[in-house]
VOBA-1610 file (N, C-alpha, C; in pm, whole numbers, padded with zeros to 5 digits, always signed):
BEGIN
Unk+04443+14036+04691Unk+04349+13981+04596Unk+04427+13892+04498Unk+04395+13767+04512Unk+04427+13669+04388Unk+04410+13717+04214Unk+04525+13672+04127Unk+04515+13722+03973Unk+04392+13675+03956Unk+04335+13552+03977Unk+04191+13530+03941Unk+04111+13546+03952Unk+04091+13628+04139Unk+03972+13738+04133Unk+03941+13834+04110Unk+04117+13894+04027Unk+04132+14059+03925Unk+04044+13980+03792Unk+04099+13897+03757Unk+04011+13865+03594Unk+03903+13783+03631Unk+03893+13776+03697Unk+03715+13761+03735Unk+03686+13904+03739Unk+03721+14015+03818Unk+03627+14095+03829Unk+03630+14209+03708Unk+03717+14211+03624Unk+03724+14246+03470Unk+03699+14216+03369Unk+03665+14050+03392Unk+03643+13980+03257Unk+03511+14033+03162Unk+03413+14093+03226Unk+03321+14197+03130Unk+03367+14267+03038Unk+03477+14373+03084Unk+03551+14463+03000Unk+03729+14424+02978Unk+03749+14264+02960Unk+03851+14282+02936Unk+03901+14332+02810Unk+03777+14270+02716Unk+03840+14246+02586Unk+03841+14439+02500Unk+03741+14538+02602Unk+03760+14623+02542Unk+03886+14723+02582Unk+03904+14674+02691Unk+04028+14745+02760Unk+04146+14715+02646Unk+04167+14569+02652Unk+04286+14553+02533Unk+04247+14568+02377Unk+04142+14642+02341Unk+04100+14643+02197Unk+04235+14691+02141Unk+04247+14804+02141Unk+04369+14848+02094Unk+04472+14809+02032Unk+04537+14713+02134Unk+04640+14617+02062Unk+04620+14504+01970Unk+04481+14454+02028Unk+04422+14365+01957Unk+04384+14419+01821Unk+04360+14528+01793Unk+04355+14593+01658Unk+04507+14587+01573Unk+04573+14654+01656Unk+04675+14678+01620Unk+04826+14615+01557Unk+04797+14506+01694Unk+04886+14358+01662Unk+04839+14268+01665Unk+04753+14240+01789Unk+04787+14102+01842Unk+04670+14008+01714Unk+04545+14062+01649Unk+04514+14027+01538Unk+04623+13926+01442Unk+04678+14035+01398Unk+04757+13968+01289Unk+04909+13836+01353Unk+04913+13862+01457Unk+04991+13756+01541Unk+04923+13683+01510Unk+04804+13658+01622Unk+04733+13522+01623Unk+04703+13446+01451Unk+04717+13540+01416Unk+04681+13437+01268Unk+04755+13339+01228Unk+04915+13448+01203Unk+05030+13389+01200Unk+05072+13256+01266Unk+05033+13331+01408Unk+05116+13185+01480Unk+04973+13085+01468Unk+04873+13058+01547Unk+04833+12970+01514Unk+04718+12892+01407Unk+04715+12960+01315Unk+04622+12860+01189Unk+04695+12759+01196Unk+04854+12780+01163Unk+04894+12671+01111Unk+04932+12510+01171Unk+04874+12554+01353Unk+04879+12406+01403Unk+04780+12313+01397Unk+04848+12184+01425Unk+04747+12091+01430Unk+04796+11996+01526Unk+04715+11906+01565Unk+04761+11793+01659Unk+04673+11822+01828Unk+04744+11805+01932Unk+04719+11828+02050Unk+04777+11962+02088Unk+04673+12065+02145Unk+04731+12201+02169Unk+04669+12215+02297Unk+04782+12289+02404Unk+04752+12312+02525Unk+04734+12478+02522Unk+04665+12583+02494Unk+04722+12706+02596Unk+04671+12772+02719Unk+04749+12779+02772Unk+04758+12788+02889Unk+04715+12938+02884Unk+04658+12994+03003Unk+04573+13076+03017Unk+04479+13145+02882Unk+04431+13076+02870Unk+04286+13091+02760Unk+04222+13248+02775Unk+04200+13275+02853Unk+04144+13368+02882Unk+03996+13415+02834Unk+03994+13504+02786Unk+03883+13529+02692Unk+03845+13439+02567Unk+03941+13371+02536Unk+03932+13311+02385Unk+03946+13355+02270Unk+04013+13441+02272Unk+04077+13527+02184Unk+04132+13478+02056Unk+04230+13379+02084Unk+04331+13296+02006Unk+04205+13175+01948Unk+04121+13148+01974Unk+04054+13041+01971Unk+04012+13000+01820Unk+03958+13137+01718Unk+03883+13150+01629Unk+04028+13114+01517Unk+04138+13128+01533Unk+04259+13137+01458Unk+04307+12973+01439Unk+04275+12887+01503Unk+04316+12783+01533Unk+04317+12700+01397Unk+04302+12564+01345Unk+04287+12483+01259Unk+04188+12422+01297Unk+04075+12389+01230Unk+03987+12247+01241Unk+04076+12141+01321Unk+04217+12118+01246Unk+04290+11995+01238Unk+04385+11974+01368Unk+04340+12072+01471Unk+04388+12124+01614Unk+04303+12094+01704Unk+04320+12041+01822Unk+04262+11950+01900Unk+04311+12040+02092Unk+04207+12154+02064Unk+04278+12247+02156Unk+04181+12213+02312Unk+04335+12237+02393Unk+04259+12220+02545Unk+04296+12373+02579Unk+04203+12451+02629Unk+04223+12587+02677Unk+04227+12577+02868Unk+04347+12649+02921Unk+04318+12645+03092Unk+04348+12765+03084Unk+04240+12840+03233Unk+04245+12968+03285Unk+04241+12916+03425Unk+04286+13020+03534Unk+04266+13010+03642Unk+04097+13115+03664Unk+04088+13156+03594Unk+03946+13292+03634Unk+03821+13213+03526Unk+03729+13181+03607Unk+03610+13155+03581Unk+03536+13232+03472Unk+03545+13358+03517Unk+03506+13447+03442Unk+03552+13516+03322Unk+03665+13476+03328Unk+03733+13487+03192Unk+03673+13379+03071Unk+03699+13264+03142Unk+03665+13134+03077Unk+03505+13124+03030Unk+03446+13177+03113Unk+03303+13188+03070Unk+03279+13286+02957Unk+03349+13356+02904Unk+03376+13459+02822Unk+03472+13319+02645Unk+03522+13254+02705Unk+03540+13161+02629Unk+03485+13069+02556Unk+03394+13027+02650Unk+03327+12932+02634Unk+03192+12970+02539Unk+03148+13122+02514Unk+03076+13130+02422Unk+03125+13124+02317Unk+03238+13153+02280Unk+03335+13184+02181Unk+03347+13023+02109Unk+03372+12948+02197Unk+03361+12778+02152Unk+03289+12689+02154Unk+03149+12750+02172Unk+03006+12694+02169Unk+02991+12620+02023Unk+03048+12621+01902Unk+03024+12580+01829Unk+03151+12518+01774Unk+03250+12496+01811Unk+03370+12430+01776Unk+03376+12309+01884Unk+03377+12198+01775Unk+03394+12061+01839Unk+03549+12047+01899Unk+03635+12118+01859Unk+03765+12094+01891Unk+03817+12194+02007Unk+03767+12170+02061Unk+03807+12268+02189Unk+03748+12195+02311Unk+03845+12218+02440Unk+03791+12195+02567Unk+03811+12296+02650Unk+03793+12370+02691Unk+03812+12440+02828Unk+03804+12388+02952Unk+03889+12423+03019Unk+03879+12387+03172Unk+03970+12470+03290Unk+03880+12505+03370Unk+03920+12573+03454Unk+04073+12484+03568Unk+04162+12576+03589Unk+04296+12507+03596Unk+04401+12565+03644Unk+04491+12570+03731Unk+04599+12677+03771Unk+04752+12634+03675Unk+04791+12707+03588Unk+04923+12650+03517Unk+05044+12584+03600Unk+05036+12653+03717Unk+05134+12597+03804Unk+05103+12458+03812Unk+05002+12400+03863Unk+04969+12277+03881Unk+04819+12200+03781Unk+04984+12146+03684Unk+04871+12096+03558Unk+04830+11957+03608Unk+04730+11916+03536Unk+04652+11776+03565Unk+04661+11692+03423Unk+04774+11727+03402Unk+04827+11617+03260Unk+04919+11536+03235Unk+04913+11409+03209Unk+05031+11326+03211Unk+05160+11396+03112Unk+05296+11336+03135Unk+05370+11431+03051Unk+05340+11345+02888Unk+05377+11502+02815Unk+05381+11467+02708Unk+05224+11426+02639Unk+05115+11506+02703Unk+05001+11512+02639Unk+04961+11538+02510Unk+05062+11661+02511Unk+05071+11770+02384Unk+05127+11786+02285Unk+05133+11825+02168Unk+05203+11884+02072Unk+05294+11990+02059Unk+05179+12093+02086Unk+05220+12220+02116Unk+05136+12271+02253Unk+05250+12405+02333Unk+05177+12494+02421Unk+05225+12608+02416Unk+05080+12659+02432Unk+05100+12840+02396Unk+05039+12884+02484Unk+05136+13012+02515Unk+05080+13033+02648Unk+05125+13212+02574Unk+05042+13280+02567Unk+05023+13468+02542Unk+04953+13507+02636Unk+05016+13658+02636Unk+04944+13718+02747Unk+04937+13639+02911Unk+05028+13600+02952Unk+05034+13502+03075Unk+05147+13561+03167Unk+05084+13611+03241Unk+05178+13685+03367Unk+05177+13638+03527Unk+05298+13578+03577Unk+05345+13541+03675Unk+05425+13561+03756Unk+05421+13585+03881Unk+05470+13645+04003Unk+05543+13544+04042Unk+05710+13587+04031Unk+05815+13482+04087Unk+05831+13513+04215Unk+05815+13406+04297Unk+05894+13456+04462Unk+05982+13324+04504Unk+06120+13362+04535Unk+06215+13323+04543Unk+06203+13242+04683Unk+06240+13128+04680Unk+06245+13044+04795Unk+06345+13069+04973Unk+06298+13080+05049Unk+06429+13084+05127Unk+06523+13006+05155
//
């Protein structure tokens, strides 16, 4: 099974599964790290949209997930913020010229290395 058809088929209960930490830490992270950007922001696996509400007005954010269903979980979250795009997207293979960005943040983003022969 593909990571994207695990967070597809969790994305209902992701956000309560990780409440916890999200109480605990990852809250007061996200504040920290991003209020204070601005400019062009990439992060890379968006997920739920978690990080989204922390952002700046003055931040010009593109969110990519590989799971639909995660992202759809996002996308209510940014129903009312003009500064946001979502788009569904694999990080491995971005669709951006270089040097789009400002900043990229990429939390919570887990990847399976396999070594070439």
């Amino acid at each position: 099974m593909s990571a994207a058809s695990k967070y597809n088929r969790i994305s209902p209960i992701y956000e309560l599964i990780d409440l916890p930490l999200e109480l605990s830490f990852f809250r007061k992270w996200r504040k920290e790290a991003l209020s204070g950007l601005s400019g062009k922001v990439l992060e890379i696996g968006v997920g739920s949209g978690r990080n989204l509400k922390y952002y700046s007005s003055k931040a010009q954010i593109t969110g990519i997930d590989n799971s639909e269903g995660m992202l759809e979980k996002a996308r209510k979250k940014a129903r009312e913020m003009k500064n946001v795009n979502l788009l569904i997207m694999d990080a491995e293979h971005l669709e951006f010229p270089d040097r789009s960005f400002d900043y990229v943040i990429f939390n919570d983003v887990f990847r399976k290395i396999r070594a070439k022969p």
